[in-house]
DSSP file (Angstrom, degrees, kcal/mol; ACC not computed):
  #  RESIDUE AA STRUCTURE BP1 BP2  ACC     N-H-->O    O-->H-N    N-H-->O    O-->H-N    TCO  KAPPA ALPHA  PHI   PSI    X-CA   Y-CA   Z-CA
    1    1 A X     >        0   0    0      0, 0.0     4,-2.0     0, 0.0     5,-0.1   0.000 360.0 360.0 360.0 -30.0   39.1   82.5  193.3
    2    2 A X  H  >  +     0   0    0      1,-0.2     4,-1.0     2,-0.1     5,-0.1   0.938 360.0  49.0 -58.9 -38.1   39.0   81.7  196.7
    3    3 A X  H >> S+     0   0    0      2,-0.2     4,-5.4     3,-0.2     3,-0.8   0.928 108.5  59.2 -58.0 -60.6   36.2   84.2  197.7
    4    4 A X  H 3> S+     0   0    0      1,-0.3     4,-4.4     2,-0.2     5,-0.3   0.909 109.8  40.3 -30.3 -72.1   34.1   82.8  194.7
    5    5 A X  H 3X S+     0   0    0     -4,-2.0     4,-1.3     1,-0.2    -1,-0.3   0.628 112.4  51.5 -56.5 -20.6   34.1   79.3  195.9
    6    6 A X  H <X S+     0   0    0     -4,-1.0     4,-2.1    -3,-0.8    -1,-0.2   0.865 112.9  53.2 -82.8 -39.0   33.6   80.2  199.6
    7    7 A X  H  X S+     0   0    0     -4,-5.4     4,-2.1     1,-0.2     5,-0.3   0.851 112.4  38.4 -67.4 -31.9   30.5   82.4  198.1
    8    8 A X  H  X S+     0   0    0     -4,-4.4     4,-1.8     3,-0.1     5,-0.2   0.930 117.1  56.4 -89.5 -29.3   28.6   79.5  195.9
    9    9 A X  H  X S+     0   0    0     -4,-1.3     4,-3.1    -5,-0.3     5,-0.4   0.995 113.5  33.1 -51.4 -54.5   29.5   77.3  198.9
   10   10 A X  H >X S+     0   0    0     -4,-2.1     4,-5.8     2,-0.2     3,-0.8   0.989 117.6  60.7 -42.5 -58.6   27.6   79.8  201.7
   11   11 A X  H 3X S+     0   0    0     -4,-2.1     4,-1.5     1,-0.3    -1,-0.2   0.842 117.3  33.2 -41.6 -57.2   24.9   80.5  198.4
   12   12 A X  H 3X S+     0   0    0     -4,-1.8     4,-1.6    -5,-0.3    -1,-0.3   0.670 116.8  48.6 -59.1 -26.1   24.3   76.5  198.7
   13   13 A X  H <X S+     0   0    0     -4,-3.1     4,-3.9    -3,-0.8     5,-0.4   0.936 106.3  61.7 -81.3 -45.4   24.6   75.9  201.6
   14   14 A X  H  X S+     0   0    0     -4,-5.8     4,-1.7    -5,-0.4     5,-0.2   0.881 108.3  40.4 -31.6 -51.1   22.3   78.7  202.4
   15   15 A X  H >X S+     0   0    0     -4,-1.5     4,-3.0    -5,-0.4     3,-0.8   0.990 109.4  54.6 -70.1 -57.1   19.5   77.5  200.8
   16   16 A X  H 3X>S+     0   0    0     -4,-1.6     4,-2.7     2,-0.3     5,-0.5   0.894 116.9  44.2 -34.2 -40.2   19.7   73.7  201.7
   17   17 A X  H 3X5S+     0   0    0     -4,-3.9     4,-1.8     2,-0.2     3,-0.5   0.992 109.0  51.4 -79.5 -38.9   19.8   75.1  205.1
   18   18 A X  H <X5S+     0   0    0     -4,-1.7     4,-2.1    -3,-0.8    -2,-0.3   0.989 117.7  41.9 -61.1 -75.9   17.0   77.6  204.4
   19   19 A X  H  X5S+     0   0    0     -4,-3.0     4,-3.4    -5,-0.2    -1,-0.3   0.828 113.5  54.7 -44.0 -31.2   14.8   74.2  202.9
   20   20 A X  H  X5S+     0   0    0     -4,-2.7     4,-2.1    -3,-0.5     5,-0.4   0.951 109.5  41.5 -93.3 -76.7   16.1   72.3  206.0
   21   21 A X  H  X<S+     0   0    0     -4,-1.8     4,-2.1    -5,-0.5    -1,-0.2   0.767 114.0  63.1  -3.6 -65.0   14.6   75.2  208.3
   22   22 A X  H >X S+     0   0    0     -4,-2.1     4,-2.6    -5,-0.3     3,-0.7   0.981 109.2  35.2 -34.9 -76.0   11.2   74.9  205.7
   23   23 A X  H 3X S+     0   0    0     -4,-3.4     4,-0.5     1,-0.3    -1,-0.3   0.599 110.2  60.9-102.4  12.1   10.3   71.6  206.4
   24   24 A X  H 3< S+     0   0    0     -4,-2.1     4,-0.5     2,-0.1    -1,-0.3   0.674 106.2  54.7 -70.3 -10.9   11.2   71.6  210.1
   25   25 A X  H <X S+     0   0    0     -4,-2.1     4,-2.3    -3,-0.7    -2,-0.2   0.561 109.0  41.0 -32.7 -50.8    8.8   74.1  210.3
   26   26 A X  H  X S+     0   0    0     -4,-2.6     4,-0.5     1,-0.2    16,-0.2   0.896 116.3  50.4 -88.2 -37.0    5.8   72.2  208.6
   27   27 A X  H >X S+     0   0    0     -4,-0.5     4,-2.6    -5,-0.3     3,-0.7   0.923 109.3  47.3 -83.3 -43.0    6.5   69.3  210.3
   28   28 A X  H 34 S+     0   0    0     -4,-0.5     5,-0.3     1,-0.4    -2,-0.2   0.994 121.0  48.7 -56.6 -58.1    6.8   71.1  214.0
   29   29 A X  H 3X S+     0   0    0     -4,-2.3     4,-0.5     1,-0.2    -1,-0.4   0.459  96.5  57.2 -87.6  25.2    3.6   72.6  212.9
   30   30 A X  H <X>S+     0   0    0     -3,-0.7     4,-1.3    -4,-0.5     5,-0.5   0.872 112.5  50.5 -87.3 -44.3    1.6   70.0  211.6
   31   31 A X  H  <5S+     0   0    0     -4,-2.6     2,-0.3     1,-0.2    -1,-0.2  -0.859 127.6  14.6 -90.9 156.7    2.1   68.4  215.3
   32   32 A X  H  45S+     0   0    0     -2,-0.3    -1,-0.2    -3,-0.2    -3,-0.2  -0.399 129.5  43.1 -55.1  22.6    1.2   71.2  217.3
   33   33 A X  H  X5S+     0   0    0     -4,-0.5     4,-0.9    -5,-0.3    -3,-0.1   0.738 110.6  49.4 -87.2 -44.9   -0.5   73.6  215.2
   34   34 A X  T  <>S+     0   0    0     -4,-1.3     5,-1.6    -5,-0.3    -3,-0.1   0.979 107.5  46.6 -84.6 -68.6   -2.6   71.7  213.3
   35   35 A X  T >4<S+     0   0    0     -5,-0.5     3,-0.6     1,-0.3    -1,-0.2   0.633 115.6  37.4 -47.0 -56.3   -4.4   69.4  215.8
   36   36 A X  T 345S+     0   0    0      1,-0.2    -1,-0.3     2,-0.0    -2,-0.2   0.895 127.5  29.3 -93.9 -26.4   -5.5   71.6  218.5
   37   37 A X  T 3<5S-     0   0    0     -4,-0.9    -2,-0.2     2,-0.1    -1,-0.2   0.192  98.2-129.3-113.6  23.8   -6.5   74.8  216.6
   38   38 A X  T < 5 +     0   0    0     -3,-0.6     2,-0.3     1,-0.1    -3,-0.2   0.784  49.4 157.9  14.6  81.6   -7.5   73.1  213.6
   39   39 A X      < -     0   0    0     -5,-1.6     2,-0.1    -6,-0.1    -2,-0.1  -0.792  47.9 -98.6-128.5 145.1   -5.4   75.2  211.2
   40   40 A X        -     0   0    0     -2,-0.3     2,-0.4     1,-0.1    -1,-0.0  -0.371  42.4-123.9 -47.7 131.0   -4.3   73.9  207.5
   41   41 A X        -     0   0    0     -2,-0.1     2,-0.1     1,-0.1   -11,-0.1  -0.654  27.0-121.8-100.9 176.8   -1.0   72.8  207.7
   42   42 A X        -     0   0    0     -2,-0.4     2,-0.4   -16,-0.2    -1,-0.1  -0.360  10.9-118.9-112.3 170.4    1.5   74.3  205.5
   43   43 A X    >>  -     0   0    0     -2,-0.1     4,-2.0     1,-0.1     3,-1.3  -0.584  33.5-102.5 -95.1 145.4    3.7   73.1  203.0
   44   44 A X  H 3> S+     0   0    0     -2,-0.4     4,-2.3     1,-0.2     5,-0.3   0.844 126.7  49.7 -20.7 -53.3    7.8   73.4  203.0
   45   45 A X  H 3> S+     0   0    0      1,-0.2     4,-1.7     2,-0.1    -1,-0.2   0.922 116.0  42.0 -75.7 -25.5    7.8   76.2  200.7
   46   46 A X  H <> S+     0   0    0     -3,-1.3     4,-3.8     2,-0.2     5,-0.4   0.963 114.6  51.7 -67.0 -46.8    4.8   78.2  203.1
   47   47 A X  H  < S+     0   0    0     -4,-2.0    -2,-0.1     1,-0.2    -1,-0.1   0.881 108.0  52.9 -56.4 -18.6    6.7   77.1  206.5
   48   48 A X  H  X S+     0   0    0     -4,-2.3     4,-1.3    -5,-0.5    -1,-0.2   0.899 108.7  53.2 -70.4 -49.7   10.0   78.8  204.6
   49   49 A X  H  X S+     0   0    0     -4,-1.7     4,-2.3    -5,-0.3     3,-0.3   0.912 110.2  49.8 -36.7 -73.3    7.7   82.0  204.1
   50   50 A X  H  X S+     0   0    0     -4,-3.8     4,-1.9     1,-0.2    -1,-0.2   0.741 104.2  47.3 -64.5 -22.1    7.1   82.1  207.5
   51   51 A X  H  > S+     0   0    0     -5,-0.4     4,-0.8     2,-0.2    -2,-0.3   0.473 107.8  59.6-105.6   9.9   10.0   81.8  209.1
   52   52 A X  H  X S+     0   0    0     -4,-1.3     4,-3.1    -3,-0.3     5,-0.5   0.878 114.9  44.4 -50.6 -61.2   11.6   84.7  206.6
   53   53 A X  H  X S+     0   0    0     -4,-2.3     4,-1.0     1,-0.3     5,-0.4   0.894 108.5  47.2 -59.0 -60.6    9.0   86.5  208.0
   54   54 A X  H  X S+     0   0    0     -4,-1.9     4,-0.6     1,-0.2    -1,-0.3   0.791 117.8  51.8 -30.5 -50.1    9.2   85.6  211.8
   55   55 A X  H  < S+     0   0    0     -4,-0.8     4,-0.4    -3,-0.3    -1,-0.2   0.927 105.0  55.6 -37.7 -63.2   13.2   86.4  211.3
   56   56 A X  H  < S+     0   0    0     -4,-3.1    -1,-0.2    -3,-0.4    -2,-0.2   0.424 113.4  33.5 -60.7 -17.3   12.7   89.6  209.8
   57   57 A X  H  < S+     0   0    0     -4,-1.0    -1,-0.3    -5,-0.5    -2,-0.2   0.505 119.3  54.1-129.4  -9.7   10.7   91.2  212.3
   58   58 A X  S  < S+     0   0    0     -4,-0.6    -2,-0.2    -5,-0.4     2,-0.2   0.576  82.7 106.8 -91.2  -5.6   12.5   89.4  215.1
   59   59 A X        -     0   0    0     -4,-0.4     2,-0.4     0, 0.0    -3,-0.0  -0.454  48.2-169.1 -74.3 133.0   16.2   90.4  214.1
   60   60 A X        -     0   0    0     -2,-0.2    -3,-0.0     2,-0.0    -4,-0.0  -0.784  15.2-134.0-123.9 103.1   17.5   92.7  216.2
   61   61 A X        -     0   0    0     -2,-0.4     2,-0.4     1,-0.0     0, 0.0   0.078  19.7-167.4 -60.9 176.5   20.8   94.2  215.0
   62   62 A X        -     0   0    0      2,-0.0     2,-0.3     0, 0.0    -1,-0.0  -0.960  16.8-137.1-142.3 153.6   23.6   94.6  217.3
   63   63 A X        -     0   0    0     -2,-0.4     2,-0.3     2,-0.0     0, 0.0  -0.771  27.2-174.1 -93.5 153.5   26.9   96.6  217.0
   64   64 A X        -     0   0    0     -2,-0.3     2,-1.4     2,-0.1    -2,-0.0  -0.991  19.0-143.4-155.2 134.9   29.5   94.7  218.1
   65   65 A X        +     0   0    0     -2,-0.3     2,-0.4     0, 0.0    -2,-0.0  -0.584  25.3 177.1-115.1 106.3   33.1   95.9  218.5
   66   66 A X        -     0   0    0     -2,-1.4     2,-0.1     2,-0.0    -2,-0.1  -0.818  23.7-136.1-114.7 156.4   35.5   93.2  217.6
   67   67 A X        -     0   0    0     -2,-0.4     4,-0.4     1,-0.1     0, 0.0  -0.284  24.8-115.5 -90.2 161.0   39.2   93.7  217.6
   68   68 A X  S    S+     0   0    0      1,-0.2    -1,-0.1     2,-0.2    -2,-0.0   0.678 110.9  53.0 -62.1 -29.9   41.3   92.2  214.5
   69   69 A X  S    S+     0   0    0      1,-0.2    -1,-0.2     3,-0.0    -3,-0.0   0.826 107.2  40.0 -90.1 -33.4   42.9   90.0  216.6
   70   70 A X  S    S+     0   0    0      2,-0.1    -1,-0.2     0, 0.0    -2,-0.2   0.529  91.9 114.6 -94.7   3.0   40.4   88.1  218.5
   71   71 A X  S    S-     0   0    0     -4,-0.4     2,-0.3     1,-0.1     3,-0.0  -0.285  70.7-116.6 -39.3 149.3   38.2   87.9  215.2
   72   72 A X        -     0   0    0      1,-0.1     5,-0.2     2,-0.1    -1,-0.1  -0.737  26.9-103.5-116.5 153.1   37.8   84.4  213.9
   73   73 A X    >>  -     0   0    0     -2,-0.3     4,-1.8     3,-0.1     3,-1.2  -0.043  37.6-107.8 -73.3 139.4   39.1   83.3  210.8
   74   74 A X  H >> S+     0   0    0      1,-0.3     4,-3.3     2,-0.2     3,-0.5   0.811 115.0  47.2 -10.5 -81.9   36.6   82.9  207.9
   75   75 A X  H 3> S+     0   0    0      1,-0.2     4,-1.7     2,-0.2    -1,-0.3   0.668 114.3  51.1 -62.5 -18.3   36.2   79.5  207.3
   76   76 A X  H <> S+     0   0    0     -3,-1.2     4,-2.1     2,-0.2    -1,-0.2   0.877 111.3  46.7 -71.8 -31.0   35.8   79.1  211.3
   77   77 A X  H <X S+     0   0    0     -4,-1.8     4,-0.7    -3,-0.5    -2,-0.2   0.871 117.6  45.0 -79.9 -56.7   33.0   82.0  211.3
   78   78 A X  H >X S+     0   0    0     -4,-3.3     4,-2.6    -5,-0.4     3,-1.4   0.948 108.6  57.0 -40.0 -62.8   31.4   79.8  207.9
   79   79 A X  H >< S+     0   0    0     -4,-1.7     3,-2.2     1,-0.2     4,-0.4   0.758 114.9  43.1 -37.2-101.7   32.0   76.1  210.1
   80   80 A X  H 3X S+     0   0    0     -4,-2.1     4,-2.6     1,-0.3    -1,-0.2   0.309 112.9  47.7 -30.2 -32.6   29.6   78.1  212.9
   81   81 A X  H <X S+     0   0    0     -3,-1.4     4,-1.9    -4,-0.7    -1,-0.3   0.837 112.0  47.3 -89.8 -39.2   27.1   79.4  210.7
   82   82 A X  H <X>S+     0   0    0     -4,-2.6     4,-2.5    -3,-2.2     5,-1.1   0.925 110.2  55.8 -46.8 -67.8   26.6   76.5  209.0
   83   83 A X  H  >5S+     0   0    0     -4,-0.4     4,-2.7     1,-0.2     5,-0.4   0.865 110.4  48.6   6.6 -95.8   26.4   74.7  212.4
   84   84 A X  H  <5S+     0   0    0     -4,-2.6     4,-0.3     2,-0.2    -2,-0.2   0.705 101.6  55.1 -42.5 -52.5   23.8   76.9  213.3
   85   85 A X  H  <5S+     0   0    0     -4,-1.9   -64,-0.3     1,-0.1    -1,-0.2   0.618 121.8  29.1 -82.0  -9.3   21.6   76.8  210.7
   86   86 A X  H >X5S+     0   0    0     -4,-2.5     4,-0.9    -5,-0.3     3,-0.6   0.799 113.2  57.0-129.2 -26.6   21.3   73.0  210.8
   87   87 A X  H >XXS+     0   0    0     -4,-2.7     4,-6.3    -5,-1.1     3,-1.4   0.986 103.9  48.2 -31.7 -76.8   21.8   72.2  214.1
   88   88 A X  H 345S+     0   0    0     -5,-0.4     4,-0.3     1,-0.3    -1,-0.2   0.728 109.0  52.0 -60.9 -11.1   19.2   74.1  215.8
   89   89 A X  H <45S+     0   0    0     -3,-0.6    -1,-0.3    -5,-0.1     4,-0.2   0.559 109.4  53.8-101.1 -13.1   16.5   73.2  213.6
   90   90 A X  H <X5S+     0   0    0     -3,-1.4     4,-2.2    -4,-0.9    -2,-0.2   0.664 111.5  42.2 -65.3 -47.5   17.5   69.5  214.2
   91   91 A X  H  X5S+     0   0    0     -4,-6.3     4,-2.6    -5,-0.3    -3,-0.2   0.917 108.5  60.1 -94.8 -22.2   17.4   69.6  217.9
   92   92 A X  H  4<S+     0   0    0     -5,-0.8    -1,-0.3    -4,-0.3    -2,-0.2   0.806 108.1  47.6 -40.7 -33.2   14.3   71.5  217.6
   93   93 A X  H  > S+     0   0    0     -4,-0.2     4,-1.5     2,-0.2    -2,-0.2   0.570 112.1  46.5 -89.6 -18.8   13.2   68.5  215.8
   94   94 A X  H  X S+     0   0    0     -4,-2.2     4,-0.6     2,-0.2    -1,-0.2   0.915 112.8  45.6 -71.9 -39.7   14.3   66.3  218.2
   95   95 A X  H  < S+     0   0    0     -4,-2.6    -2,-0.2    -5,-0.2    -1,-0.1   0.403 115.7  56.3 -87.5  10.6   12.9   68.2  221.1
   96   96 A X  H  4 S+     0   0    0      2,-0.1     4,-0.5    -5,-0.1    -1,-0.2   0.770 110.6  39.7 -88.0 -39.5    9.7   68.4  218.7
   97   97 A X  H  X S+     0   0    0     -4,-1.5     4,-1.8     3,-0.2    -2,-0.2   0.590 110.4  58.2 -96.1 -17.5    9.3   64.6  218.2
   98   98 A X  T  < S+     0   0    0     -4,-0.6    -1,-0.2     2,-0.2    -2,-0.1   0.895 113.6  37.3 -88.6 -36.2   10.0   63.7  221.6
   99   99 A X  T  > S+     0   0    0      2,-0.2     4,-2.7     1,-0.2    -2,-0.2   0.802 110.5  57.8 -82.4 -15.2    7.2   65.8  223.0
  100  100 A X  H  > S+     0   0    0     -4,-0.5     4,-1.0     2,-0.3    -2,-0.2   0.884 101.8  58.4 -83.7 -57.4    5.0   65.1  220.3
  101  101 A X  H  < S+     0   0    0     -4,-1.8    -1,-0.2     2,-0.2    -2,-0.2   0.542 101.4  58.9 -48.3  -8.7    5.6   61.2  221.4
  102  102 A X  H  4 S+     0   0    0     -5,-0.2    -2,-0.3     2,-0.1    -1,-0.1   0.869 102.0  54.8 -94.1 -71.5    4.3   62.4  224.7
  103  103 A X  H  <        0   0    0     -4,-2.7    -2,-0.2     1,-0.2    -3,-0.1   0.604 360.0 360.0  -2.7 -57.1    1.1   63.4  223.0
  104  104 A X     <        0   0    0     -4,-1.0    -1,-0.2     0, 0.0    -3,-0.1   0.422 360.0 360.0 -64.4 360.0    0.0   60.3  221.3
């Protein structure tokens, strides 16, 4: 039962983070895409679109050999990932808007 609930948590969180990703995307590029190379700017669900794609051909797998012991427990491994996927698109947005206030 546990497994279940840790999987529709990840599924949700996974998207939300996947939306969150989306429309720091449109927003990054509406201010410096849009304006100098006069390009449409795109909508959450396109900037989501693109950054599948951008992933996907930018992934590089890795082997990695980790031992049982220094492995990190589940829910810490979830905590990170989670993190990650909203974090970094937040201080992207920070370090988006701050230069983008240098602009105006």
């Amino acid at each position: 039962m546990r497994i279940v609930v840790l999987g529709a948590f990840l599924f949700a969180f996974g998207i939300a983070g996947l939306w969150w990703q989306g429309y720091v995307g449109s927003v990054l590029w509406g201010w410096f895409i849009v304006p100098p190379f006069g390009i449409k700017s795109l909508s959450v669900t396109e900037a989501i679109g693109l950054t599948l794609v951008a992933k996907f051909f930018s992934h590089v797998p890795t082997i990695s050999k980790v031992k049982d012991k220094d492995e990190k427990p589940l829910i810490e491994q979830t905590v990170d990932g989670v993190s990650i996927a909203f974090g970094v698109p937040a201080i992207s947005l920070l370090f988006g808007w701050i230069v983008h206030s240098w602009m105006c």
